[in-house]
N, C-alpha and C positions, 0 to 999 in steps of 0.2 A: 191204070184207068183212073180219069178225075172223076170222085165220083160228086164232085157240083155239080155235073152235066147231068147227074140223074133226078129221076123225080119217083117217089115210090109211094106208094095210095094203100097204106092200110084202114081197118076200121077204126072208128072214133073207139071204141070197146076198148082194142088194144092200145090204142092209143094213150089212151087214159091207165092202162094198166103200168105202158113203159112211162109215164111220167109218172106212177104215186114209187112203184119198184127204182125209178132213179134219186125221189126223192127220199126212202128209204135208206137207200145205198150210202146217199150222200149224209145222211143224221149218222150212219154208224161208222162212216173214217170219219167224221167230226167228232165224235165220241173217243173212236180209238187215238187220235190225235192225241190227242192229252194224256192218257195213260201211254203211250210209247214215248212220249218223252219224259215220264214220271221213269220209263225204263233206263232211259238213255242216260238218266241223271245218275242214276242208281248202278250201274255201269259203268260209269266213270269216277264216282268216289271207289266202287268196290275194287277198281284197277289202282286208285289212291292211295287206296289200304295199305294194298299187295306191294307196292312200289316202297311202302313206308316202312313195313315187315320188311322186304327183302335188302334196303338200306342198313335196316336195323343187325340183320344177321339172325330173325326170328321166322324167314318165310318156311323152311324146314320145318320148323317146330311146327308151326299155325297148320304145315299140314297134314303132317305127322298125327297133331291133335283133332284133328277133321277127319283124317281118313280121304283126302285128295291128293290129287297132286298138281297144285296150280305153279307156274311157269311165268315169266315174263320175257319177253323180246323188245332189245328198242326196236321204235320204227321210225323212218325217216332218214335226213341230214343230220337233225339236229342233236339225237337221241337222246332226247330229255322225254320223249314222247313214249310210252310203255304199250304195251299186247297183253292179251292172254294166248299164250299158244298151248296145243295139247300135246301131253307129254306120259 
């Protein structure tokens, strides 16, 4: 069903409600935008890390001394590129 072909007649009332709730909506993924890629950063040094430890011959230790147990997977062709997988 296209729905260009329709036409729908609500109240100016609601009307105005779905435009302040879109405008709403729209300030808080602009908001969260930035902190999910404060995430994203933070995410890929902490696989940095692990890739660094685990080169090193310390990734054992590191979780040993945590109480984890974090993991790495290449991923791709290239496998320079690291995961976290659960283990």
């Amino acid at each position: 069903m296209k729905t260009e072909l329709h036409t729908v007649t609500i109240p100016v009332d609601d009307y105005n409600e779905l435009l302040i709730a879109n405008k709403i909506a729209d300030e808080k993924i602009s908001a969260n935008k930035g902190h999910i890629e404060k995430l994203n950063t933070r995410s890929r040094e902490f696989v940095s890390a692990l890739a660094f430890l685990e080169r090193k011959g310390l990734l054992d230790e590191f979780n040993t001394e945590i109480s984890k147990s974090y993991k790495l997977e290449s991923v791709g062709i290239n496998k320079d590129y690291k995961k976290i997988i659960e283990s």
